[in-house]
C-alpha positions as CSV (number, residue, x, y, z in Angstrom):
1,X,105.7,65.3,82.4
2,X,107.7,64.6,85.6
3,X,106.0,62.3,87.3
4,X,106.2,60.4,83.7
5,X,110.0,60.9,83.6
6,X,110.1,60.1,87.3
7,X,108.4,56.5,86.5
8,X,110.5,55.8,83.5
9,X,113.4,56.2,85.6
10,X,112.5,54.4,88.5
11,X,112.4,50.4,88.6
12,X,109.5,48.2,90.5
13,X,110.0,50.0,93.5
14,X,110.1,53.4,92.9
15,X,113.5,53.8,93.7
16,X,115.6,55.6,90.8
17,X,117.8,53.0,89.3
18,X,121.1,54.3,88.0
19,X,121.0,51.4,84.6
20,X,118.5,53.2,83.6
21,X,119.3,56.7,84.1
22,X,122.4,56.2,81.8
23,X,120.6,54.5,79.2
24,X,118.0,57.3,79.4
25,X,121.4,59.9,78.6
26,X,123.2,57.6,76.0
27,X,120.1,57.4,74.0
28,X,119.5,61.2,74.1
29,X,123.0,61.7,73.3
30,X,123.0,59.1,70.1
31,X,120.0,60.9,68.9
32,X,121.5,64.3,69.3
33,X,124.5,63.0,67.2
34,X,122.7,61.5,64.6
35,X,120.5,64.4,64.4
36,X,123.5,67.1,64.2
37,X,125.0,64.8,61.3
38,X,121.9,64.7,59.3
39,X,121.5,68.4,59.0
40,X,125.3,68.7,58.6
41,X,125.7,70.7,61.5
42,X,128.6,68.7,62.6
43,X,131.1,66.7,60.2
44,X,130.7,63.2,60.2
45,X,133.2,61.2,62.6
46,X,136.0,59.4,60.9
47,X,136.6,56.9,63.9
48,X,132.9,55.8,65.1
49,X,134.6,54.1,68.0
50,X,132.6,56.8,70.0
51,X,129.5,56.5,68.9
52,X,129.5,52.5,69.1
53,X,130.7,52.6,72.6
54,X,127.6,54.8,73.2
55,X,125.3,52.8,71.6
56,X,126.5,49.6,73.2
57,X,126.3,51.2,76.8
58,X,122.7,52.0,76.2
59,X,121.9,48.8,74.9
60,X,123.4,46.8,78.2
61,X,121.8,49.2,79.9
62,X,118.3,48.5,79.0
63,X,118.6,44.9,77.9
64,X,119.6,44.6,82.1
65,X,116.9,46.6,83.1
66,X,114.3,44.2,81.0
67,X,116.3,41.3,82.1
68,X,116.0,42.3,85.9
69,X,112.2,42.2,85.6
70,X,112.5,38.4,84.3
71,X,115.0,37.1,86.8
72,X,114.4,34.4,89.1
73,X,113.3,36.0,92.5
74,X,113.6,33.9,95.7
75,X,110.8,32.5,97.3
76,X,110.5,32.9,100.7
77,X,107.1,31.9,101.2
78,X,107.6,28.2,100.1
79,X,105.6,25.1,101.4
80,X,108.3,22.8,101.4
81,X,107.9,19.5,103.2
């Protein structure tokens, strides 16, 4: 389970990459939310300002982890004559 968590975590080369650390958090704290308001546990929030900022911050966060996997890399190895 940790070396699991360890490689979700970590980008291409191994190295822990801090986009998708915070993701990781902002989606376990969305579903904690959502899960407390479901079983009334907590009230529901009047001002979901909160929440939305949450959920956005996860989303940039692993829409630019995908999108660093699809960027244009330099090549340094070109032929050019």
């Amino acid at each position: 389970m940790k070396k699991v968590l360890k490689e979700l975590l970590s980008d291409e080369n191994g190295i822990l990459s801090s986009k998708r650390v915070v993701a990781v958090i902002c989606v376990c704290v969305l579903c904690l939310v959502f899960l407390l308001q479901s079983f009334r546990i907590i009230e529901p929030l009047e001002d979901t300002i909160i929440v939305d900022s949450i959920l956005y911050i996860a989303m940039v966060g692993l829409f630019g982890t995908s999108i660093d996997k699809f960027a244009l890399r330099k090549n340094t190895n070109s032929n050019e004559a």
